[in-house]
C-alpha positions in Angstrom: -21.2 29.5 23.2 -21.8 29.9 27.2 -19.6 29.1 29.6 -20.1 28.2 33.6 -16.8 28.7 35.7 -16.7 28.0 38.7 -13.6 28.8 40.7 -13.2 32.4 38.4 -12.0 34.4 41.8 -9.1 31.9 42.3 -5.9 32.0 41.0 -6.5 30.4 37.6 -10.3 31.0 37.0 -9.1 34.5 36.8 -6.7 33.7 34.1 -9.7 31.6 32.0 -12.0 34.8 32.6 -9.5 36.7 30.4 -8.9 34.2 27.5 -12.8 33.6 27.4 -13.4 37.7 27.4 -10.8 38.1 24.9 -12.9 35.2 22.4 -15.6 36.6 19.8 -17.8 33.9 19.9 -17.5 32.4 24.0 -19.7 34.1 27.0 -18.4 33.5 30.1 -20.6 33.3 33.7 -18.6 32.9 36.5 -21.0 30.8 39.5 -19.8 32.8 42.8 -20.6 32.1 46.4 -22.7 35.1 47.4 -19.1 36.5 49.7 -17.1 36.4 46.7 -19.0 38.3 44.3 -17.0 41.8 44.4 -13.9 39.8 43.6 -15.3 39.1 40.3 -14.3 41.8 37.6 -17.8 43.7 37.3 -17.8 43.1 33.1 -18.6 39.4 33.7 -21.8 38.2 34.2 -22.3 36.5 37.6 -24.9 34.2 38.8 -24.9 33.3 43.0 -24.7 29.8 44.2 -24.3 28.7 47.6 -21.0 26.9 47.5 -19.9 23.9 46.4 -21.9 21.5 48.0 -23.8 18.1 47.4 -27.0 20.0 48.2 -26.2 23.4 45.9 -29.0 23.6 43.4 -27.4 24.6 40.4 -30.3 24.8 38.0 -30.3 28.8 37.7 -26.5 28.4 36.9 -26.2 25.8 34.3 -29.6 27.0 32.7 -27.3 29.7 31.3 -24.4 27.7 29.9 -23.7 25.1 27.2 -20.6 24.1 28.7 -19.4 23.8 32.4 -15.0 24.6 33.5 -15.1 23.2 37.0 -12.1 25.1 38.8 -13.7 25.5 41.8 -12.0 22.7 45.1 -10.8 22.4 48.0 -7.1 23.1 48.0 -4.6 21.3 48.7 -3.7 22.4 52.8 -0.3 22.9 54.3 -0.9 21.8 58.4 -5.0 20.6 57.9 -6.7 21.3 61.2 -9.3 18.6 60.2 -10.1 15.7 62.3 -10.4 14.0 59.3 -8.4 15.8 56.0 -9.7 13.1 53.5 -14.0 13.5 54.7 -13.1 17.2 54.4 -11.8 17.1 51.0 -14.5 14.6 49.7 -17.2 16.5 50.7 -16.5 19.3 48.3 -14.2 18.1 45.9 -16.0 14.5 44.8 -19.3 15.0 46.4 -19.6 18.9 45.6 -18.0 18.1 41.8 -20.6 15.3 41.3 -23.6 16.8 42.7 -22.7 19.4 39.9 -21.9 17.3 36.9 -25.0 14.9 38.0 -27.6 18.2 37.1 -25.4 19.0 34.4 -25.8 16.3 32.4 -29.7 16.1 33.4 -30.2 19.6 31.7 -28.2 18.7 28.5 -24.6 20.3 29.0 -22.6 19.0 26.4 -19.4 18.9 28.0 -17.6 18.9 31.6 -14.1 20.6 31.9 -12.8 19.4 35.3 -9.4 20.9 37.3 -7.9 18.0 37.9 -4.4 17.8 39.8 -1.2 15.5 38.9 -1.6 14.4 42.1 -3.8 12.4 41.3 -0.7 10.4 39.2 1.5 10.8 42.8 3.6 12.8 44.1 7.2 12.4 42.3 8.8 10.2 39.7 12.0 8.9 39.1 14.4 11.0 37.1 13.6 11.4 33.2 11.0 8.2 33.7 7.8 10.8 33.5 4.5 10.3 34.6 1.9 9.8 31.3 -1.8 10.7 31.3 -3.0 7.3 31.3 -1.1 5.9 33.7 -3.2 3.8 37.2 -3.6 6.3 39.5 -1.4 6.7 42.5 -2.5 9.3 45.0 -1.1 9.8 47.9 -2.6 12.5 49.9 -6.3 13.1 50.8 -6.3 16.0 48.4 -5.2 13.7 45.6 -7.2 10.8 47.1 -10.3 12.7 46.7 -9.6 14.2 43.0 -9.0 10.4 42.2 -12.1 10.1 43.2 -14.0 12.9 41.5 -12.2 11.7 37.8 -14.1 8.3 38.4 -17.0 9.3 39.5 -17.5 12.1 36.6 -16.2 9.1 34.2 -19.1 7.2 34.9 -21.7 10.1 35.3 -20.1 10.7 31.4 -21.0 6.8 30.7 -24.7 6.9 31.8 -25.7 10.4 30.3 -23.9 11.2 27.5 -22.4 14.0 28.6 -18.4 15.1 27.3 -16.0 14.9 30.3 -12.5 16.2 29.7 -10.0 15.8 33.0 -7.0 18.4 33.3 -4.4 17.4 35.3 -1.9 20.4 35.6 1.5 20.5 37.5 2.7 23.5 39.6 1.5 26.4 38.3 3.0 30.0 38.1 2.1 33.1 37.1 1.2 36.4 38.3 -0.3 36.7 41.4 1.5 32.8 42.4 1.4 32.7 46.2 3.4 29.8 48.7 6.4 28.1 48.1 6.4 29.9 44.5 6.6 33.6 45.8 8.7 32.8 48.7 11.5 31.4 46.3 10.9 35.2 44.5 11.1 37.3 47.9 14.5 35.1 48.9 15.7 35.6 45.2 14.8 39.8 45.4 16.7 39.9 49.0 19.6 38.4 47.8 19.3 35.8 50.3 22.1 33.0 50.2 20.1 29.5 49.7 21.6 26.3 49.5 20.0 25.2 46.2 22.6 25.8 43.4 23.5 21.7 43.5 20.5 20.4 42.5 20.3 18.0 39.4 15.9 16.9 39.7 13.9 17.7 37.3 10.4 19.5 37.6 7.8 20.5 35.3 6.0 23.6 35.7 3.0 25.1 34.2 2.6 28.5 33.3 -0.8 30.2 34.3 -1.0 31.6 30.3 -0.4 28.0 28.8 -2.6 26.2 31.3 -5.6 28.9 30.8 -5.0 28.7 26.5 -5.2 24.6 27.1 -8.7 24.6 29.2 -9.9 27.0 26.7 -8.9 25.0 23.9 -10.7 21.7 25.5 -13.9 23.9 25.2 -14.5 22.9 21.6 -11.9 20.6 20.0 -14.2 17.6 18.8 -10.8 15.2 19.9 -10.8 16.5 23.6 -13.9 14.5 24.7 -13.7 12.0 27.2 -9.7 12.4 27.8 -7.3 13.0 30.5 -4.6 15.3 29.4 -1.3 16.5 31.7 0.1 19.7 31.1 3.1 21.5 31.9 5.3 24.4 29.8 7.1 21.4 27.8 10.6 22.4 29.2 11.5 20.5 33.1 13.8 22.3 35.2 16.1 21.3 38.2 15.5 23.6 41.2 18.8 25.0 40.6 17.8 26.0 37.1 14.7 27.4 38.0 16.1 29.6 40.9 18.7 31.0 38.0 16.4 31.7 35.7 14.1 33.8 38.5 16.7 35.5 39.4 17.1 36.5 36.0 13.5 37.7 35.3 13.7 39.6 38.4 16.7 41.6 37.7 19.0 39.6 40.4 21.8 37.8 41.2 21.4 34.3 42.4 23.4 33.4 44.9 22.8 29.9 45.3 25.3 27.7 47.3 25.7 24.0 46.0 25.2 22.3 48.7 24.7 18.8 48.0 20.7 17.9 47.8 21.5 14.6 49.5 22.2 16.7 52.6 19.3 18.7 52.0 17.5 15.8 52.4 19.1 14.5 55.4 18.3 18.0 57.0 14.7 18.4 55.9 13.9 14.9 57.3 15.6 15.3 60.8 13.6 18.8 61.0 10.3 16.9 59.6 9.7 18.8 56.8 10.1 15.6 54.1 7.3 16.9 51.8 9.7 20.2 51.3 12.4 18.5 50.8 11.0 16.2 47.6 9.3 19.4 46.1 13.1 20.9 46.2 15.2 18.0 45.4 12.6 15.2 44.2 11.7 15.3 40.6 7.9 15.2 39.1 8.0 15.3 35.2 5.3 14.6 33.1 4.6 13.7 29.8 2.6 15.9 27.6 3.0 14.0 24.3 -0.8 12.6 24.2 -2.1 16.8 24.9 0.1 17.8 21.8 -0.9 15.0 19.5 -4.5 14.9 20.4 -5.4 18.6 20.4 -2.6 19.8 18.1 -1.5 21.5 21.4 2.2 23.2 21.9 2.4 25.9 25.2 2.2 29.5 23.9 4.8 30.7 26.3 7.8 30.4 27.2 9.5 29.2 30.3 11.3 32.5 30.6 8.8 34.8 29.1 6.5 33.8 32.4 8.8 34.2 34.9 9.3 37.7 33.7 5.5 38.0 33.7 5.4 36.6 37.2 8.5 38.7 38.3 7.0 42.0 37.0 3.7 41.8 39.0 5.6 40.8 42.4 7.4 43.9 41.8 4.9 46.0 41.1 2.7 44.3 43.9 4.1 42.0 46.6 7.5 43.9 47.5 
């Protein structure tokens, strides 16, 4: 079976590159923008588009596949220098993805993988009261806004044609190679760097970049997969606290975490503006994978602490 990825130079389109080159019977082609096309490994086949954009013919692309993983997007921006964040995300993230799944159906594509974000659900819940994949909606950022808006608008391009649409919605996800608030926490952690986090009671779940690739991957072919939504995460949630231990651990350091109460955290991130930190470090986000293990006979191949070790191991051997 061929596969189209878009997205395969990002962080997990590299990760999907690897299961699908380690499968007998699944070809991967990677679409790359013409500047990207020495970061793809050279043993995958590559075809050049012209970015994801409502005008991007993709005929020479999907002419080689039988099933399309949409990865590539616009990410989600710290600081956005756009005039207008949410135009800028729609234009490649619902207009882009449709334009694509639109000529995808046309030429007989049987099904439509698309990255997704939990976002999309919101952007915290309250303690053990987890978000569930068919839950309404409740973005609340332009990046969210917009991949709202892609899920309905590939929903009904699914209704009209025919075609198999399967929506991912993944939490935070770590790995090697994680970058942003992820590898700071690492770099504080491998300084030995006093942090004020070791009184934290949330609850987060995470996904590791292994389980999320193994769960696309799997939504290539199970029959029960079509036309879902599925979350994902590594089936165990974590307060900060606990997740700052457990680095340390898998880096070979001590944690020295001071437990500072998180209700002053708060207090302190709001006066310095910095609110959206301070719910991603003391807010919880949990989500419910129950429907992704029933429906796909699905359980997370690894471990919480076997990949943090995994990410641990490449910031040493790379990022220090």
């Amino acid at each position: 079976m061929r596969v189209l990825l878009t997205g395969a130079t990002g962080f997990v389109g590299r990760a999907v590159l690897g299961r699908l080159a380690a499968s007998d019977d699944l070809q991967a082609v990677a679409a790359i923008r013409g500047d990207a096309l020495s970061d793809c490994p050279p043993h995958v086949s590559t075809v050049q588009v012209a970015g994801l954009e409502d005008g991007t013919d993709w005929s020479q692309a999907l002419n080689q596949a039988d099933v399309v993983i949409h990865g590539a997007a616009r990410v989600h921006v710290m600081n956005d220098t756009e005039a207008d964040p949410l135009e800028a995300f729609r234009k490649v993230n619902v207009e882009g993805t449709l334009s694509l799944a639109r000529q995808a159906a046309g030429l007989g594509i049987r099904r439509f993988i698309f990255i997704s974000s939990i976002k999309v659900n919101g952007e915290g819940t309250p303690l053990n009261e987890p978000y569930v994949a068919d839950a309404t909606p409740a973005p609340a950022d332009p990046y969210g806004i917009s991949k709202m808006e892609a899920e309905q608008g590939l929903r009904e391009i699914a209704g009209e044609s025919g075609m198999e649409v399967v929506i991912i919605r993944p939490v935070l996800v770590y790995g090697p190679g994680v970058r942003a608030n992820f590898l700071n926490m690492m770099r504080w952690l491998d300084k030995g760097i006093p942090l004020p986090f070791g009184a934290i009671h949330n609850r987060r779940s995470l996904v590791a970049l292994d389980n999320l690739a193994d769960l696309i991957v799997t939504c290539i072919r199970h029959p029960a997969a079509a036309n879902q939504t599925f979350l994902v995460s590594d089936g165990e949630d974590l307060s900060t606290t606990q997740l700052l231990t457990r680095m340390a651990q898998a880096l070979g350091k001590p944690a020295r975490l001071l437990p500072v109460p998180s209700v002053l955290l708060e207090r302190g991130a709001q006066l310095l503006g910095k609110r959206a930190l301070s719910q991603r470090l003391c807010g919880s986000l949990q989500v419910d994978i129950a429907k992704t293990r029933e429906l796909l006979g699905w359980t997370p191949p690894v471990g919480v602490d076997e990949a943090l070790v995994s990410a641990a191991n490449y910031y040493k051997d790379r990022q220090r």
